[in-house]
N, C-alpha and C positions, 0 to 999 in steps of 0.2 A: 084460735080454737080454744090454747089452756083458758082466754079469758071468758069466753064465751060459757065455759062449760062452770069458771068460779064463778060468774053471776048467777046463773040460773042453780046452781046448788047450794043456792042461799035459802030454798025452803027444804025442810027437814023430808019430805017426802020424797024430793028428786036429790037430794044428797042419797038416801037410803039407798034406791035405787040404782046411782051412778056405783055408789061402790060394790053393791051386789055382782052387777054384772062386770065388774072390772075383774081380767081373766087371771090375775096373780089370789084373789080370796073364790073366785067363784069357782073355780079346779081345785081349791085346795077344802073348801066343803067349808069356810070362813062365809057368815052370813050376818048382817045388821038388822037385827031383828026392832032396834026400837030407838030412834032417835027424839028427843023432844025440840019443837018448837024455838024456843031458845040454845039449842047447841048445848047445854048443860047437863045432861044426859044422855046416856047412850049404851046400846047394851047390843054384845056380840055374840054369837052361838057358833060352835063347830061341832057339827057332826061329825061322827064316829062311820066312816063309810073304810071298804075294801080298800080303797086309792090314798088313804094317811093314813094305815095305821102301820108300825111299827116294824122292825123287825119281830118282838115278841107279843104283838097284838094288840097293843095301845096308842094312844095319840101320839104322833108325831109333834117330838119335841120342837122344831121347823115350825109346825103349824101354830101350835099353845103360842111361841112368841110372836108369831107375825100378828094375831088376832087383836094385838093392843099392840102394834105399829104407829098407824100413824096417829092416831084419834085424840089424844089431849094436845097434841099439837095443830091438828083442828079446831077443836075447840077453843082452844082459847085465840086461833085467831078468826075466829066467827064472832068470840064475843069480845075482845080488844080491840080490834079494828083494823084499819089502815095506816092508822101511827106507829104500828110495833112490828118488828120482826120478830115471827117466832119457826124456831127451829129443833128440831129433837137434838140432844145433845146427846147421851147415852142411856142404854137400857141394860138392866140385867134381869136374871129368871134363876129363880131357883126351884129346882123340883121339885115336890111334896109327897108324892103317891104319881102310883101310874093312872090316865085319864082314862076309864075303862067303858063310859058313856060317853052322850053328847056332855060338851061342857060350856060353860057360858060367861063371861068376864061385864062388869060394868064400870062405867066410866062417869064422876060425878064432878061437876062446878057449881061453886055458890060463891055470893057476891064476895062474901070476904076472904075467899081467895083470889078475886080479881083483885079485889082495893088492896090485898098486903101488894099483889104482883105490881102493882101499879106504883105503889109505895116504891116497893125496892129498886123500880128503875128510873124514879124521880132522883131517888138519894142515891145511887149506887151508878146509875149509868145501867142498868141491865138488874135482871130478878134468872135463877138458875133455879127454881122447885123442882121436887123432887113427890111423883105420886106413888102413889103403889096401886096397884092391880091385883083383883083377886080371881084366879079361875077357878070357878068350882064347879064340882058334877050336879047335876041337876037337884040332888037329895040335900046339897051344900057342903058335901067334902069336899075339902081344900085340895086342888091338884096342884097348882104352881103360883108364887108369887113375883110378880114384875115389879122392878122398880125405874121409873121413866123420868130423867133430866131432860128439863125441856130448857132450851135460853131462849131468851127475851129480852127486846132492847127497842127504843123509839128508833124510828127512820129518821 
């Protein structure tokens, strides 16, 4: 079934979908509002509903970090391939303001961060980058910044 379900979310639209209704973002008001074609883009929204908000009325800090979970680890193995293992190494978050609307985070790949990452596991035996994430409220205040190690390495 896991393989069944990574074949067929090899197009951006049934990717979109399978994570929508997958019940850890869909309960938590975590939604993929825009994936592109290529895996190299991608953008997430969380709504601001009664059920994540805070003890003092704003986003749940829970939520802000789960929203950029798994997704550059995704990506980059949609667009590396079946040669590499890639796996989330570490993430941190630090707060910025309280999330008082919906807020939205995006997620970007370009060639030349594949070919450095491709680079560094030819010479190195593995590549360990490190993105950062921005979630901002709709107007573009900064609510929190993620920073996501991912490793990487050939099979």
């Amino acid at each position: 079934m896991r393989e069944y379900l990574r074949r067929i979310s090899d197009k951006a639209g049934v990717f979109r979908f399978l994570v929508n209704v997958y019940p850890p973002y869909f309960f938590s008001g975590i939604k993929v509002v825009k994936v592109a074609e290529d895996f190299r883009f991608l953008k997430v929204k969380l709504k601001l509903r009664w059920y994540n908000r805070n003890y003092v009325g704003t986003q749940f800090g829970g939520n802000l970090f789960s929203m950029t979970d798994p997704f550059y680890m995704i990506m980059l193995i949609k667009n590396l391939g079946k040669d590499y293992i890639v796996w989330d190494k570490s993430s941190c978050i630090k707060f910025i303001r309280p999330g008082t609307t919906d807020v939205f985070a995006e997620f970007f790949l370009n060639e030349e961060m594949l070919n450095r990452v491709k680079k560094e596991v030819e010479e190195n035996g593995k590549s360990e980058p490190v993105f950062k994430v921005e979630i901002k409220e709709k107007k573009g205040a900064l609510v929190a910044l993620v920073e996501k190690k991912v490793h990487i390495k050939k099979k």
